[in-house]
C-alpha positions in Angstrom: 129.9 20.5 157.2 126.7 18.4 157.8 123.9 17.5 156.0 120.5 20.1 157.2 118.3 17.1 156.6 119.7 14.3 158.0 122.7 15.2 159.9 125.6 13.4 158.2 128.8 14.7 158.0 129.9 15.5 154.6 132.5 16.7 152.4 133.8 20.2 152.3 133.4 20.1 148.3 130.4 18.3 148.0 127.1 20.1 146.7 124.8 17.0 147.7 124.2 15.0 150.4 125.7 11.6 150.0 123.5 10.0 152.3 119.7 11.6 151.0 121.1 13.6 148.2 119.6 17.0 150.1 121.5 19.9 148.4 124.1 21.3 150.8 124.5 24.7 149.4 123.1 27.7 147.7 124.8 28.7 144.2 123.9 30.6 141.4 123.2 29.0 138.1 120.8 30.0 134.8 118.9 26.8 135.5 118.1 26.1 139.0 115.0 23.2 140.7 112.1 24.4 141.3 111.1 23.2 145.3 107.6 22.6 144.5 107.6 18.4 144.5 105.8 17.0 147.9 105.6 12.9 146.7 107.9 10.9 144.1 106.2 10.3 141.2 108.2 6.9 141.1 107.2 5.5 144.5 104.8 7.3 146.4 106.9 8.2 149.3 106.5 11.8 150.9 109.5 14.2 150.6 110.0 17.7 152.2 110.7 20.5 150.1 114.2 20.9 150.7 115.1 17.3 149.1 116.2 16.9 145.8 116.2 13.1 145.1 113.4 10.4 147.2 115.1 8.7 150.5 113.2 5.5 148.9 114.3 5.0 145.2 116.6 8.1 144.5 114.3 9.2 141.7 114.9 13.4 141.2 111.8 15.0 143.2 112.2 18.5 141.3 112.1 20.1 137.9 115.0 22.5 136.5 113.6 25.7 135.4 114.8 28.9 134.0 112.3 30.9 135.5 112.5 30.5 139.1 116.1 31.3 140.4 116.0 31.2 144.5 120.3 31.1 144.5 119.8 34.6 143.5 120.7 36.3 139.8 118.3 37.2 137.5 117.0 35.4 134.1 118.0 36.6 130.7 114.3 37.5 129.8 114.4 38.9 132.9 117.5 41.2 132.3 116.1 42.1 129.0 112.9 43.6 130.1 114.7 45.6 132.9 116.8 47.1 130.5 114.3 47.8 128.2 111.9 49.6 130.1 114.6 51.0 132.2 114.7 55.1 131.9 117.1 57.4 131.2 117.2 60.3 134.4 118.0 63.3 132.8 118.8 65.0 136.0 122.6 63.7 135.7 123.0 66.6 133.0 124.6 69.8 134.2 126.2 73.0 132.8 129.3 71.8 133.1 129.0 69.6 130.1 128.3 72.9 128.0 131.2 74.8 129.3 133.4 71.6 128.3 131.8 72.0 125.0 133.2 75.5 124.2 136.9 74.5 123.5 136.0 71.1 121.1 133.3 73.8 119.3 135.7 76.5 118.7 138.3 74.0 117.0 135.6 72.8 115.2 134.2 76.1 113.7 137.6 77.0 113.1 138.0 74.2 111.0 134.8 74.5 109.1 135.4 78.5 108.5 139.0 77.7 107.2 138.0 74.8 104.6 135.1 77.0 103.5 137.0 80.2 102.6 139.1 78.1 100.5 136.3 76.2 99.0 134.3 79.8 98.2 136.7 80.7 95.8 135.9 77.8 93.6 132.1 77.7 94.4 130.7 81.0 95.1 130.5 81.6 91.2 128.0 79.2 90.6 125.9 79.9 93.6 126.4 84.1 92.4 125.2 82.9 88.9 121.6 80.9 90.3 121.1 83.9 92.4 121.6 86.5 89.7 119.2 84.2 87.7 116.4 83.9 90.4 116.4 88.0 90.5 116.1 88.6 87.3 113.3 86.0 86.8 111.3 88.2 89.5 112.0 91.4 87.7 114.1 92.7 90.6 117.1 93.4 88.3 115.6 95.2 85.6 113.6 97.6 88.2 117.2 97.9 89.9 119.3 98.4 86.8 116.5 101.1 85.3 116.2 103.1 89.1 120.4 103.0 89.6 120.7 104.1 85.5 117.9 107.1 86.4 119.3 108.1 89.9 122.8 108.1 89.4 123.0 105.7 92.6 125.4 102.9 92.6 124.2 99.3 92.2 125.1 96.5 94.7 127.7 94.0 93.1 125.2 90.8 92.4 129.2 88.8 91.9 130.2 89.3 95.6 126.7 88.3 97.2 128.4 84.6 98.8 130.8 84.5 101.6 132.6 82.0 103.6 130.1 81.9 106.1 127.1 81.0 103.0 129.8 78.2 102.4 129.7 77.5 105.9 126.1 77.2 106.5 125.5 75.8 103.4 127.6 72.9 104.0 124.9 72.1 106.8 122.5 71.7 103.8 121.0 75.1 104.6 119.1 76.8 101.6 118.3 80.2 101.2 116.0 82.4 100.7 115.8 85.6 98.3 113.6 88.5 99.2 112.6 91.9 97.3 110.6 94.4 97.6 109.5 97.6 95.7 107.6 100.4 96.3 107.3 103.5 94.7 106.5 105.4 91.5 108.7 106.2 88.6 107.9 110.0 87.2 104.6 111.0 87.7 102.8 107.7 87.4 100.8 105.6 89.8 102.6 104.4 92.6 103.3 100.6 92.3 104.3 97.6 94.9 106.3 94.8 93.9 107.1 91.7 96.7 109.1 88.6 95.3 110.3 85.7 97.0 112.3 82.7 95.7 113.5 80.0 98.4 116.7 77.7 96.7 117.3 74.4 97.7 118.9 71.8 96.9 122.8 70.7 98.1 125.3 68.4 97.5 125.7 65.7 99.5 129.4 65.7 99.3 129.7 69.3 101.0 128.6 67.4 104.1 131.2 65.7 104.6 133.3 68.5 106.1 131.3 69.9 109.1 131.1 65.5 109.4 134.6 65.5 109.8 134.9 68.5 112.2 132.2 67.5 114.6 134.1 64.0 114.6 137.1 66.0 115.5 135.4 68.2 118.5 134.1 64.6 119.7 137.6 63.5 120.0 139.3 66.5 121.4 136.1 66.1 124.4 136.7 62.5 125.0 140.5 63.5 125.2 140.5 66.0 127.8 137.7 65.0 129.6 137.7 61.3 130.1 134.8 59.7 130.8 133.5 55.6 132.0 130.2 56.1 131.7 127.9 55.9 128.7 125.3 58.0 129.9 128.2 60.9 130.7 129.4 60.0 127.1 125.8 61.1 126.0 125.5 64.3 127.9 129.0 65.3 126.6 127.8 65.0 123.0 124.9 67.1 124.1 126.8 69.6 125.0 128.7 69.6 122.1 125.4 69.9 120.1 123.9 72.3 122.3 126.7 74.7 121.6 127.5 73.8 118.3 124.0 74.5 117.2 123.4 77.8 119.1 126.4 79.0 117.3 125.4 78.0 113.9 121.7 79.5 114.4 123.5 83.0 115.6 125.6 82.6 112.4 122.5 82.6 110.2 121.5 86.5 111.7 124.8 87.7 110.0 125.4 86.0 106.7 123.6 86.7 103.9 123.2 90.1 102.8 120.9 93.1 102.7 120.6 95.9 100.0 118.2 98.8 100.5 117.9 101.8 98.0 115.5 105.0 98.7 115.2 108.0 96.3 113.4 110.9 96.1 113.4 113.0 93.0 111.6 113.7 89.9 112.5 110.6 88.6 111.7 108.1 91.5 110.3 108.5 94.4 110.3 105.0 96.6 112.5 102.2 98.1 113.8 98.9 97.3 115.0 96.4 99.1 117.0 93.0 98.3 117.7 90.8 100.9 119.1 87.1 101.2 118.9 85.0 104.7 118.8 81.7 106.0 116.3 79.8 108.6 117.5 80.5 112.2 115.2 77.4 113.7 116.3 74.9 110.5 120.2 75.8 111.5 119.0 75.3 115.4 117.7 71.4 114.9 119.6 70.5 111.7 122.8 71.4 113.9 121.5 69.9 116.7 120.7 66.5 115.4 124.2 66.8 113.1 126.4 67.9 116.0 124.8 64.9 118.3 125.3 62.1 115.9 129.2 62.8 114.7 130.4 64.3 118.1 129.4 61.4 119.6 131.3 58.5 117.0 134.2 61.7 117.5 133.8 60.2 121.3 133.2 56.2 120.4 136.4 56.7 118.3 138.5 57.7 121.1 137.1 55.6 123.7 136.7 52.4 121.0 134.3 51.6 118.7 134.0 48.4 119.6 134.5 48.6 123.6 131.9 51.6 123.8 129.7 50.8 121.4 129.0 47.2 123.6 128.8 49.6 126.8 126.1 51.3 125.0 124.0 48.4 123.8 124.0 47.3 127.6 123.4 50.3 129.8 121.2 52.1 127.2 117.3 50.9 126.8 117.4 49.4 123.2 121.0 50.8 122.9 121.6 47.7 120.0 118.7 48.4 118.2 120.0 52.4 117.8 122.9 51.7 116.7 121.8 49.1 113.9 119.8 51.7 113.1 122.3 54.0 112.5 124.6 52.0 111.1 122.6 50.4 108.8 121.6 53.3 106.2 125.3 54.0 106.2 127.0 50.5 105.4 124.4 50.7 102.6 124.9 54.2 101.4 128.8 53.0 101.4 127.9 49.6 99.5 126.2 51.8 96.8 129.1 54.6 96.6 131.5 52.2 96.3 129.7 50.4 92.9 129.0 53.8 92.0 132.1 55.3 92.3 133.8 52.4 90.0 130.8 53.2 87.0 131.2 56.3 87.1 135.1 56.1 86.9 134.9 54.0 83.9 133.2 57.0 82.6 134.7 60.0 83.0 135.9 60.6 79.6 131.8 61.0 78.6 130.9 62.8 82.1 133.3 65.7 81.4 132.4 65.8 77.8 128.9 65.8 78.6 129.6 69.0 81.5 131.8 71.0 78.7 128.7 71.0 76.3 125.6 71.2 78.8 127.1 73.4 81.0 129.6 75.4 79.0 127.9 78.9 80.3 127.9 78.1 83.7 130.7 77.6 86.6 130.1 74.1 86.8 131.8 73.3 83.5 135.0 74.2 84.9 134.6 71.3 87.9 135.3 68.9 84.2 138.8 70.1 84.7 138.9 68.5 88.1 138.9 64.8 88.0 138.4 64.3 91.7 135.9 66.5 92.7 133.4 65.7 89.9 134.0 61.5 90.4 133.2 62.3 94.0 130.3 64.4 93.5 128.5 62.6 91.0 129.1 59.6 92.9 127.4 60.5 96.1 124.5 62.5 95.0 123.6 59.5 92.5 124.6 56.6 95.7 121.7 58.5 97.3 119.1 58.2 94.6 119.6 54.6 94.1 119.4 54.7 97.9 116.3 55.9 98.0 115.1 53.8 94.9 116.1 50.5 96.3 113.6 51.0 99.2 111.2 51.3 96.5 110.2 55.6 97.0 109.8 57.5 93.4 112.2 60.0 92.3 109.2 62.9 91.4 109.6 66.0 88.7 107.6 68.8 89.5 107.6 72.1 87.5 104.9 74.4 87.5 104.9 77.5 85.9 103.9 81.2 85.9 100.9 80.9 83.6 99.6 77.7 85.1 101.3 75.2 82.9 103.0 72.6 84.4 104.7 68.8 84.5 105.5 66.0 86.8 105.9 62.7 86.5 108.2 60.0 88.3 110.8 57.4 88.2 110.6 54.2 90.2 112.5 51.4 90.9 110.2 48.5 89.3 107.5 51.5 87.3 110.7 52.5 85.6 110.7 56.5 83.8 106.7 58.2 83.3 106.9 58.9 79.8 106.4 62.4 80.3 109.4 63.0 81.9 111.7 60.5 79.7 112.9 63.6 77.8 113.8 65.3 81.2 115.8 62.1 82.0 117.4 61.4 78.7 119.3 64.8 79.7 121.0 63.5 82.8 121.7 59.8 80.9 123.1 61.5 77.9 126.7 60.4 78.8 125.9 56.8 78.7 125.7 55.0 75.8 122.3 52.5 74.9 123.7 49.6 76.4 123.9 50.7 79.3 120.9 52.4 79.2 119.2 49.3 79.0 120.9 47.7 82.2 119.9 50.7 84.7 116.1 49.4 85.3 118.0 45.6 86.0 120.1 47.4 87.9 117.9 49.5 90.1 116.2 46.5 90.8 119.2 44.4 92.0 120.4 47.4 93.8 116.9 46.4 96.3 118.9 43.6 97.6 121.3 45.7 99.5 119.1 47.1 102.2 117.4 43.9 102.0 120.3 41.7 103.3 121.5 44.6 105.6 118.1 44.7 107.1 117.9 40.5 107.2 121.0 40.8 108.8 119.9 43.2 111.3 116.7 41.4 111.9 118.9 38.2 112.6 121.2 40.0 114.6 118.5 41.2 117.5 116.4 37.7 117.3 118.8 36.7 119.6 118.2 39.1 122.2 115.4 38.4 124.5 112.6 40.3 125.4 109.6 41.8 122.8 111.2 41.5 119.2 108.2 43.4 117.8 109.8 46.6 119.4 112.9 46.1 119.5 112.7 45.9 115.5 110.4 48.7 115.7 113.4 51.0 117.5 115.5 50.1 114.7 113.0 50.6 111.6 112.3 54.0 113.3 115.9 55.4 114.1 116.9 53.9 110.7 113.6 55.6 108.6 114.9 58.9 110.4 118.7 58.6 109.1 117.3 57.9 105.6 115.0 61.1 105.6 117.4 62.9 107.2 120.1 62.3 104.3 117.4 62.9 101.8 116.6 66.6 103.6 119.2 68.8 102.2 119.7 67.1 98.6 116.6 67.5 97.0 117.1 70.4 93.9 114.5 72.7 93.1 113.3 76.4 93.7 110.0 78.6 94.5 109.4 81.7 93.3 106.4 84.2 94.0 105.8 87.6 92.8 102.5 89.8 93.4 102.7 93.0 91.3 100.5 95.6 91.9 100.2 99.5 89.6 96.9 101.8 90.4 94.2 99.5 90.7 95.8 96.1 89.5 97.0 93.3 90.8 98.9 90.4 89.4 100.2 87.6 91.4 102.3 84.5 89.8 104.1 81.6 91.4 106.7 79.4 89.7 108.0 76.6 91.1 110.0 73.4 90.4 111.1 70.1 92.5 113.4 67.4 91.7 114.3 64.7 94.1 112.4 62.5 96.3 109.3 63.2 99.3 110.8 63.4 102.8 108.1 62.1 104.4 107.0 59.5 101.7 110.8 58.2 102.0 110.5 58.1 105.9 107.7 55.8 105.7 108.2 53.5 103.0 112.0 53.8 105.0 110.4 52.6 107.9 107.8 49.7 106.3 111.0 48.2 104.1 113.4 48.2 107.3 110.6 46.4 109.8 108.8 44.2 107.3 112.9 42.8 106.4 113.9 42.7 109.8 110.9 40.8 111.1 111.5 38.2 108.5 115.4 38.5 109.5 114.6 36.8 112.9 112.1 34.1 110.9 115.6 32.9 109.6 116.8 32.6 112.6 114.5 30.7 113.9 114.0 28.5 111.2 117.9 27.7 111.4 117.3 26.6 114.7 
């Protein structure tokens, strides 16, 4: 090998001349020179471009930079705004990844339908009972009961109204929604219309858990059969999964529920009524969707490794680490919380179960007391959420509003503590702990702030050390994680609305009753989304303060 400048022979191994010091030959390397130098700054003498050091004194002619890279290779910063503004071609999906989904979505459903038969023995009384009460509040019972007791027709058994496929559905945090209608006239008076409504919701978290753990299932079965290296196929797969998993659970909504229809004509009545419960066809369509999506595909990261595919995705998908933080970060915390909570709540069981037996004792719910497990577990999780929610500062709200007009609301926040309006209301839920500990819940719900905190520092911290815009990179992550949070919060607020509009001869009367306990969707998304940014912005502060 010689030298390109002056012609020596040289080394096989050498890099640089050893004669003029001209570089020999190309390699790659994060920090390269820059061949922009024309004179030595240390003696004057004129240089080409392709020398490194001056013929005269040996001073270096160039300046490393991590910018300009003519060996080829690309910079970090570089790297990290290709990926970043890379896109994600959709065209790469095909049908194929929904006929592979059939097989993972049938032993899912089969799963969900066996656990829920079981569990509708135990439940279904409690759900009959709020139903029962919702009817009779309307007056549908009483015109039922008096019609049936006149006609001679039989009446529909209000105890059998929930199935295994209510459980089902309602497991997805699906609420329903009561209808009746009545129109007719009883003997020879003026024909009258009735038309009630009352919408339930509310769920417990807990019940969740199972279509969780059979989507996680129908992820792994997929990844299992069909094997695949890429992410993005990894994607489509758990798209496929949700596609079909969701369009089944919508059609499921057209047949459970029920329907009850009674028409007469005699001297006694002359009319119909109808009773009718369903479910929303488009909530089942993107609440599956998004649930189906997120658990099939940790069913898939499971099989293929956490660890292994979770880097894969964080490098071929644009702001791939910032999604998962975001995901994973409302979850670590909701697990930090349960697992606190969980231990209080055990050291209290003794008052809990005392407190069900007497509240409760006309209701189904008293008889959960007997089960230590299930009532530990449930209490746990549905009050790990509130302090969730409360420790990024959103108010828990009260709403009641009644028939006549009358009403009540008030809140409860993390550092305003309980509106006096509603301590009463609250005293009720508290009324198994005794005044000491009473005392240390607004300390507490304050210290409990420090948990998303440090997650979100953490975070922050975390994805300073990528390259590229910060500001949206921590923006993905506050806006996947706000979307988690208020997707949590959806299904778990309790509460109920009722309308009925009466009308007989030439009146009309029209009431509305209503009541809301829990906290704002929205309002949680947005403070969800403030709390995470403003904390992860000042995570990568640290970091740079550290340096």
């Amino acid at each position: 090998m010689y030298c390109k400048s002056c012609g020596a022979e040289q080394l096989g191994t050498s890099n640089y001349c050893h004669v003029d010091g001209t570089r020999l030959q190309e390699y790659t390397s994060r920090f390269v020179l820059r061949p922009s130098s024309v004179y030595c700054s240390d003696c004057g003498s004129s240089s080409s471009t392709g020398e490194n050091y001056c013929k005269g004194c040996g001073n270096s002619l160039l300046k490393y930079s991590e910018d300009s890279m003519p060996a080829g290779g690309m910079s970090e910063e570089k790297a990290a705004a290709s990926l970043t503004q890379r896109r994600i071609s959709l065209s790469g999906f095909q049908f194929q990844y929904i006929k592979h989904a059939f097989l993972p979505v049938l032993i899912a459903f089969a799963m969900l339908f066996t656990i829920s038969f079981f569990l509708s023995k135990d439940i279904q009384g409690f759900f009959n009972d709020v139903t029962q009460e919702a009817l009779s509040d309307s007056g549908i019972i009483w015109a039922l009961e008096d019609i049936t007791a006149e006609t001679g027709d039989v009446m529909p058994e209000l105890d059998k109204l929930f199935s295994a496929g209510d459980v089902m559905l309602m497991t997805h945090l699906l609420n329903p929604t009561v209808n009746g209608s009545f129109n007719g006239k009883v003997f020879d008076g003026d024909r009258s219309t009735m038309e009630s409504s009352a919408e339930l919701f509310g769920g417990f978290l807990i019940v969740l858990c199972i279509p969780v753990l059979c989507l996680i299932i129908a992820g792994y079965v997929m990844s299992s059969i069909r094997k695949k290296e890429s992410i993005l196929e990894k994607v489509f797969q758990a798209a496929g999964i949700a596609i079909v998993y969701s369009l089944v659970l919508a059609l499921l909504t057209l047949f459970v529920g029920f329907s009850y229809k009674l028409t007469s004509n005699n001297e006694l009545f002359t009319g119909s009524l109808n009773i009718s419960m369903d479910y929303s066809f488009l909530g089942a369509l993107c609440g599956g969707f998004a649930l189906a999506f997120l658990f099939s595909m940790l069913g898939i990261f499971i099989h293929s490794g956490v660890r292994k595919t979770a880097k894969q995705f964080s490098g071929e998908i644009p702001f791939g680490t910032s999604i998962l933080h975001g995901i994973s970060a409302p979850i670590k915390g909701m697990g930090a919380i349960f697992i606190i909570v969980l231990i209080f709540v055990s050291t209290k069981l003794t008052q809990v179960k005392e407190w069900l037996e007497f509240d409760f004792i006309d209701l189904p719910i008293g008889e959960l007391a007997e089960k230590t497990v299930a009532i530990v577990s449930l209490l746990s999780l549905q009050i790990s959420q509130v302090v969730l929610n409360l420790s990024h500062l959103a108010p828990f709200t009260f709403i009641f509003k009644g028939s006549e007009g009358e009403g009540m609301n008030g809140s409860l926040s993390t550092f305003g503590g309980v509106n006096q309006e509603l301590e009463s209301e609250f005293e009720l839920f508290l009324a198994f702990l005794d005044q000491d500990t009473i005392g240390m819940i607004s300390l507490v719900a304050k210290l409990f702030v420090l948990v998303p905190a440090g997650l979100c520092l953490w975070v922050g911290h975390r994805l300073a050390k990528q390259s590229g815009n910060q500001y949206m990179t921590i923006a993905v992550f506050s806006l996947v994680y706000a979307c988690i949070l208020a997707g949590i919060n959806m299904g778990v607020d309790l509460g109920f609305e009722a309308a009925v509009e009466q009308k007989y001869g030439s009146q009309l009367e029209r009431s509305n009753q209503s009541m809301f306990m829990g906290f704002s969707t929205f309002d949680l998304f947005i403070r969800g989304f403030l709390f995470s940014y403003l904390f992860a912005i000042a995570g990568t502060f640290i970091r740079k303060l550290r340096r």
